[in-house]
C-alpha positions as CSV (number, residue, x, y, z in Angstrom):
1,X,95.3,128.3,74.8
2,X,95.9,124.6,74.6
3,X,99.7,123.6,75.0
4,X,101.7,120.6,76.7
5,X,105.2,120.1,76.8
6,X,106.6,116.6,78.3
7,X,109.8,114.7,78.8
8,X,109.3,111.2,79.9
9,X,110.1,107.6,78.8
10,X,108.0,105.4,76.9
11,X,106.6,102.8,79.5
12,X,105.8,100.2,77.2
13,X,106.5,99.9,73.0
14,X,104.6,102.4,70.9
15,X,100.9,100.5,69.8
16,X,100.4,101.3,66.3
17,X,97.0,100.9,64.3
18,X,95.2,102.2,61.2
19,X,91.9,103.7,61.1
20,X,89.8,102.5,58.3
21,X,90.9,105.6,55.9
22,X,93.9,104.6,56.0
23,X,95.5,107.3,59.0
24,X,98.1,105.8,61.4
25,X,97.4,106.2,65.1
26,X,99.8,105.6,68.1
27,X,99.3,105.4,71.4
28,X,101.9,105.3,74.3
29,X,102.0,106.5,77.4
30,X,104.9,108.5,79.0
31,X,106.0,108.1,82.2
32,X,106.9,111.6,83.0
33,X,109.0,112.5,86.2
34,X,107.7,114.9,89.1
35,X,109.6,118.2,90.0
36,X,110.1,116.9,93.7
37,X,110.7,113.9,96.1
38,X,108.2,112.1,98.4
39,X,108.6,112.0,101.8
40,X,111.0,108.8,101.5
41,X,113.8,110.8,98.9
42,X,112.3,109.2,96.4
43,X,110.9,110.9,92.9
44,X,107.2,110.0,91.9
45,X,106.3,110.1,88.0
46,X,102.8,110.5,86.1
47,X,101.8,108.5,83.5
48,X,100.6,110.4,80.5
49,X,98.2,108.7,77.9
50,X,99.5,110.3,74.5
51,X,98.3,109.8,70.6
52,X,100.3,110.7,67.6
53,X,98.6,110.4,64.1
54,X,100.2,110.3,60.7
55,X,103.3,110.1,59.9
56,X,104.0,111.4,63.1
57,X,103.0,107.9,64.7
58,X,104.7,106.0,62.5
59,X,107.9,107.6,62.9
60,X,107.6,107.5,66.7
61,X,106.6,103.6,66.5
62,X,109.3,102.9,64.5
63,X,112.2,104.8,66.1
64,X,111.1,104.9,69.9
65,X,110.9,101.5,72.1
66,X,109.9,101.3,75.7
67,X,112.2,103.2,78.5
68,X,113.7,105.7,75.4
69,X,113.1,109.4,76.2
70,X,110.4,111.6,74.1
71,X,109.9,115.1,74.0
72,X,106.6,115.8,72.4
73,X,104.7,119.3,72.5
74,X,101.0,118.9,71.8
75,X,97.3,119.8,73.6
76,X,95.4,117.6,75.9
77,X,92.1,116.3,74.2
78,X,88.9,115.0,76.5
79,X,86.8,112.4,75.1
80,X,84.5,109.7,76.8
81,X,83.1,106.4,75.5
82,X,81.1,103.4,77.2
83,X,82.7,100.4,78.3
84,X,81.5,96.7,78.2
85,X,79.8,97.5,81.4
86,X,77.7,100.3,80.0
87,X,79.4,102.7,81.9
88,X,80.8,106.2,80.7
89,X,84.6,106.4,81.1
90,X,86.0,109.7,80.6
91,X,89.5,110.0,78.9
92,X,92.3,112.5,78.7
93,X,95.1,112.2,76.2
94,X,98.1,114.8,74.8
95,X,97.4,114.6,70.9
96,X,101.5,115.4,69.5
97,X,102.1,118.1,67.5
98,X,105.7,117.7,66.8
99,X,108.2,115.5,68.7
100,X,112.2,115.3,69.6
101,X,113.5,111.9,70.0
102,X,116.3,113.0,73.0
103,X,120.0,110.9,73.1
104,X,120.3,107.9,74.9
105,X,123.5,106.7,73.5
106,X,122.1,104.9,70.8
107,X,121.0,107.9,68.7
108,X,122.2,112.0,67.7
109,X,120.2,115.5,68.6
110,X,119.6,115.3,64.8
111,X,117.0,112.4,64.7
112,X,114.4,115.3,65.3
113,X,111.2,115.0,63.4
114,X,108.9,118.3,63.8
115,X,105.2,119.1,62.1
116,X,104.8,116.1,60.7
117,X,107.5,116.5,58.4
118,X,109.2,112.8,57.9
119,X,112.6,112.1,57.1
120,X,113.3,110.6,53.5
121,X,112.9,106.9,55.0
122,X,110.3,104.6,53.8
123,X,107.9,103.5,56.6
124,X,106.1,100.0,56.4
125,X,102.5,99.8,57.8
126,X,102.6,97.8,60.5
127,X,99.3,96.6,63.1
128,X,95.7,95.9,62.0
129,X,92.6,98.5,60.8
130,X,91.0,99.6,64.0
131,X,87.2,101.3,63.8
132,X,87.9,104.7,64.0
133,X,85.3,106.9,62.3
134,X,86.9,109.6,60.4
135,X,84.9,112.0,62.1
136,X,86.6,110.9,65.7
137,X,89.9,111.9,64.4
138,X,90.8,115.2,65.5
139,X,92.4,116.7,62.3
């Protein structure tokens, strides 16, 4: 079984792109707060590379901007690739399933978007194709 569940804030604005089919693809990371203190009082957080496709990425890039809260259920995927130095750098990213954008004043509990299912709103493409082979999409 492959399942994550996270609460965290956005640490910097959602960076959305298209792959050359066409498919949206966000990325963001969330800065997602420990259970317990350090030894000074204070609470440490992880920061949690995360990926959204479809209309689920464009939703979140739209809707969420940094320091808003996310809830996003999903799996963690493994990849690697080789960097300008020729050396293999391994990756780990939680690939969103479904998503609940959590109040912060500015918005309800009802600006929930789940399995990919958008909202009647018309979303613009935003961003520039990025080289992403079909067959590197994991859907």
């Amino acid at each position: 079984m492959n399942n994550v569940s996270l609460l965290g804030r956005l640490t910097k604005d959602v960076e959305l792109r298209y792959s050359q089919s066409g498919t949206a693809v966000a990325n963001f990371t969330l800065a997602v707060n420990r259970q317990f203190k350090n030894q000074n009082g204070e609470r440490e957080a992880d920061f949690i590379r995360t990926l959204a496709f479809g209309k689920t990425a464009e939703i979140i890039a739209q809707y969420v901007k940094k320091g808003q809260q996310l809830a996003v259920e999903g799996r963690i995927q493994t990849g690697s690739y080789e960097n300008n130095e020729g050396k293999t750098v391994f990756t780990t990213d939680v690939v969103v399933n479904q998503f609940t954008f959590i109040s912060d004043g500015n918005r309800s509990e009802n600006n929930s978007q789940q399995n990919n299912q958008p909202s009647n709103q018309t979303f613009e493409k935003q961003g520039n194709p990025i080289d992403i082979p079909d067959d590197d999409l994991p859907f």
